[in-house]
N, C-alpha and C positions, 0 to 999 in steps of 0.2 A: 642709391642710383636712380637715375631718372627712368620713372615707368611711362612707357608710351600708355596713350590714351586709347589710339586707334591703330593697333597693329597693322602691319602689311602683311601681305602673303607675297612668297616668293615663287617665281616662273624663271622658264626657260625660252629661249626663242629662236631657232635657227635663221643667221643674219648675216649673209656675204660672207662664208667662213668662219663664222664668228659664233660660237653658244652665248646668244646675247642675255645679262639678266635684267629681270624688268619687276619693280615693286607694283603692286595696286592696291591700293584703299578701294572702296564700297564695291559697287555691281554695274554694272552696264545700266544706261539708261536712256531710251530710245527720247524724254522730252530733255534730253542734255543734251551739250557738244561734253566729250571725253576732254579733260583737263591732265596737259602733258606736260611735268618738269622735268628739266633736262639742268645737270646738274654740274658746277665748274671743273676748271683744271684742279688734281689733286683733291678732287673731293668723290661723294659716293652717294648712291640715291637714298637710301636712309638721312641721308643729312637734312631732307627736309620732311623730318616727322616731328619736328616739331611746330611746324607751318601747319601741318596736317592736323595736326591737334588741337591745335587755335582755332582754327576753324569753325564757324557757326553750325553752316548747311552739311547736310553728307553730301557727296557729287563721287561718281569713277574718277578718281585719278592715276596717272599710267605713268611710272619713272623710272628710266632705264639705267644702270651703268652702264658708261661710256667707252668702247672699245677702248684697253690697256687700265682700266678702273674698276675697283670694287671687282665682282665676281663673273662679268665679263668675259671667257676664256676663248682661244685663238684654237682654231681644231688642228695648225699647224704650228710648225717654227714659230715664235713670237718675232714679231718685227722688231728693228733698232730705228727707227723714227716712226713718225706718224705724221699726215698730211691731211691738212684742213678738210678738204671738200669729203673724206672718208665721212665724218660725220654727216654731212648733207644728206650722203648716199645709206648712212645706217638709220637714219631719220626716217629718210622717204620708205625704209624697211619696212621698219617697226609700224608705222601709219598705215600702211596697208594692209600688215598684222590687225593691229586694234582697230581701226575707224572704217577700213574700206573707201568706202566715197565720202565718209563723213567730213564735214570740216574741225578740226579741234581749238580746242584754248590752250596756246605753248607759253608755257612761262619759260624762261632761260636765266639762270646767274652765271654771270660771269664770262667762263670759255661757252657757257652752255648760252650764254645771251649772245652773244657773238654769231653761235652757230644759229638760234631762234631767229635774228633780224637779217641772216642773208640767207635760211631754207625760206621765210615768208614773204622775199621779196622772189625767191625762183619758184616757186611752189602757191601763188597768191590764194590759189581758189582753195585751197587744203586747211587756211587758217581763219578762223572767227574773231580771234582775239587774239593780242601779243603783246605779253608783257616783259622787259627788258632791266633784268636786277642787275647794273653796273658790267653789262657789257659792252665796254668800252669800246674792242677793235683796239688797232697799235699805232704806234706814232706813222704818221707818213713817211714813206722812205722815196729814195731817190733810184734814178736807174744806174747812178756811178758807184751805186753799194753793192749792185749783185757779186763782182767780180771776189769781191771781199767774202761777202754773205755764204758762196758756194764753198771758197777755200775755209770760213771758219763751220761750215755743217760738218763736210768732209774729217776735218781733228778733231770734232765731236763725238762723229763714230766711231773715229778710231779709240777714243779717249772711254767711250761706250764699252767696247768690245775688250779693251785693258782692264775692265772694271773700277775707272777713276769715278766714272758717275754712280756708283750704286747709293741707293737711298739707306738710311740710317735703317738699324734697329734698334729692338727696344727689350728690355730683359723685362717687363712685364709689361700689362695692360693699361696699369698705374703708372708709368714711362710715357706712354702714348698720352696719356691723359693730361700727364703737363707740357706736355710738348704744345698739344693744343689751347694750353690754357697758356702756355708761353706768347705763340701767335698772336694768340685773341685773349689780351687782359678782360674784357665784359665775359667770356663763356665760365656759366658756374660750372663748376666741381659733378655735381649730379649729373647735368647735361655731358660734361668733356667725358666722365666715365663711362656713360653710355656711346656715345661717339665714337671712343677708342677702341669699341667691340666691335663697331661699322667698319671703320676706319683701317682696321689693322687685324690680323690675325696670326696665331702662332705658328711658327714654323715645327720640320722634323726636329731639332733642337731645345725648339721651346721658348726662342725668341721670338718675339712679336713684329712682324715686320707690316710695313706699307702697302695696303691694296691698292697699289700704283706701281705701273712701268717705269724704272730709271729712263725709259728711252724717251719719254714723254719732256724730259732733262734737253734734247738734241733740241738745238734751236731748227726753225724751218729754216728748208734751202730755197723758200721763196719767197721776196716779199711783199710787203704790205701795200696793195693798190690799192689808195684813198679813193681815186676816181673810179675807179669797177664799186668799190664797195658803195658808193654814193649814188650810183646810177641803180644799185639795186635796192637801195633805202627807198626810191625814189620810187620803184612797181611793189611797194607792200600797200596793198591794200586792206587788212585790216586794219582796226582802231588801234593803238599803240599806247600802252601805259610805260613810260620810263622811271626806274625810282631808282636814287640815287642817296647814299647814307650823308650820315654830316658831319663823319671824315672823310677827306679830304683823300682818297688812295694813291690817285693817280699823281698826286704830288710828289707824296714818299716815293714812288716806285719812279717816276720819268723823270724826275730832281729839272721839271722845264720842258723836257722835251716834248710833251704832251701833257697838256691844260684840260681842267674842268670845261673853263670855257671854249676852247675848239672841242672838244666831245657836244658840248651843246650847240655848240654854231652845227657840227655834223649832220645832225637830229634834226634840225631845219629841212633836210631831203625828205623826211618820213613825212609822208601826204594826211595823214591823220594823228597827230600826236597831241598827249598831256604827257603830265611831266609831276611826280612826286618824292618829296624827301621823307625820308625816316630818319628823326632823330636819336640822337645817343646810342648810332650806331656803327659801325664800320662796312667795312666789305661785307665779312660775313654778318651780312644783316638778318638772314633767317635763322641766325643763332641770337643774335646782339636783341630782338626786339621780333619772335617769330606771331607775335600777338597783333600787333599793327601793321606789319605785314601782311596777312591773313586775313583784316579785315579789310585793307587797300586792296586787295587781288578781289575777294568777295563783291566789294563794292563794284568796280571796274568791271567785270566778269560779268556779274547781275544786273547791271545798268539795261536800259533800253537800248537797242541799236540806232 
């Protein structure tokens, strides 16, 4: 099994009703900005220990699970959906927690990049640096979907609270492990088994279930304004690194209906942008290639202002 190199230590963090948890690599360091990954849909802040490990320099970095992820927990009822801007508001949390008035370096994959390039367009003065691993955002929608959009949330929950959406389990740890080696053909063996102890833990039973919310399943009942989102690409003022694999994701998942290249025409609002690929790798790229990654963030990060 794969040995991390650089352990994290785990916290607790009282966060808008929430026992928020939060990993950290090294110490506080007053000639640093705090370097913050925020980590995707269905994934958990371990997942990037092995970015962490790649890594040349030591630096504080600060990575939370995301309300309804990894070990996370709800001090009431657990919700049956979740809504975009919660994140924004568990962000501006945590920030306040670690940095104070500091500004930080946010990296974001995926849901987590999504959430990084519109907290750093509301929040400009907060961020020094912002790096954007394949979050996309969603296809454009129109205003003649809502009507539609409302009535398919509402079956959702209901479909929710029937227990049609519960997420699989897994009769061991080795279950989980190829599940994610299923996902993702490049994740080795050693990595996925380690993963699947992040990932997943055993129930009263003894099956291994998903540190994730089935509710996370509910599609939003709101949706996607290209234009608000574009006007906010538009007040980020930090410098922006985009990196994007050299599969191709959003093809498989939108079959057309959203393009590499309108993601990049998008990208065009963000007032300081570069732009990098990682080859022979997928989505989960901080699995697929966490070494070149780790050197792209370094570099970007380290650069002069």
């Amino acid at each position: 099994m794969y040995q991390a190199l650089k352990p994290s230590r785990s916290g607790f963090v009282p966060v808008r009703h929430l026992n928020y948890h939060v990993r950290q690599w090294g110490q506080p360091d007053a000639s640093q900005a705090p370097l913050v990954l925020v980590h995707g849909w269905m994934d958990v802040s371990a997942s990037w220990q092995f970015v962490v490990d790649a890594m040349r320099s030591e630096r504080w970095i600060i990575a939370p699970d995301w309300r309804g992820f990894g070990l996370t927990a709800s001090e009431g009822p657990a919700p049956d959906n979740y809504w975009f801007p919660d994140y924004l508001a568990d962000l501006d949390t945590l920030l306040d927690h670690f940095a104070g008035e500091r500004a930080v370096d946010l990296v974001g994959h995926s849901m987590g990049g999504n959430v990084a390039m519109i907290y750093s367009g509301v929040r400009p003065q907060r961020i020094r640096r912002l790096v954007n691993l394949e979050g996309f955002g969603m296809p454009e929608t129109r205003a003649s979907q809502a009507p539609g959009r409302y009535a398919q949330w509402m079956d959702e929950l209901k479909a929710l609270h029937r227990g049609d959406n519960a997420l699989k389990s897994y009769a061991s740890a080795d279950g989980v492990a190829q599940r994610l080696m299923k996902t993702n053909p490049r994740l080795p063996k050693d990595k996925a088994d380690w993963l699947a102890r992040q990932w997943a833990a055993p129930n009263d039973q003894g099956q291994w279930e998903i540190l994730g919310d089935a509710a996370h399943k509910v599609v939003s009942a709101q949706l996607y304004r290209l234009d608000e989102a574009l006007e906010i690409y538009r007040r980020i003022s930090a410098p922006v690194l985009s990196v994007t694999a050299s599969d191709d994701s959003l093809s498989l998942w939108w079959k057309g209906r959203f393009t590499l290249a309108q993601y990049h025409e998008r990208l065009q609002a963000v007032p300081k942008l570069r732009s990098a690929l990682v080859n022979d790798a997928g989505h989960m790229m901080h699995h697929d290639q966490p070494a070149e990654l780790a050197h792209l963030l370094e570099d970007f990060l380290n650069a002069p202002l």
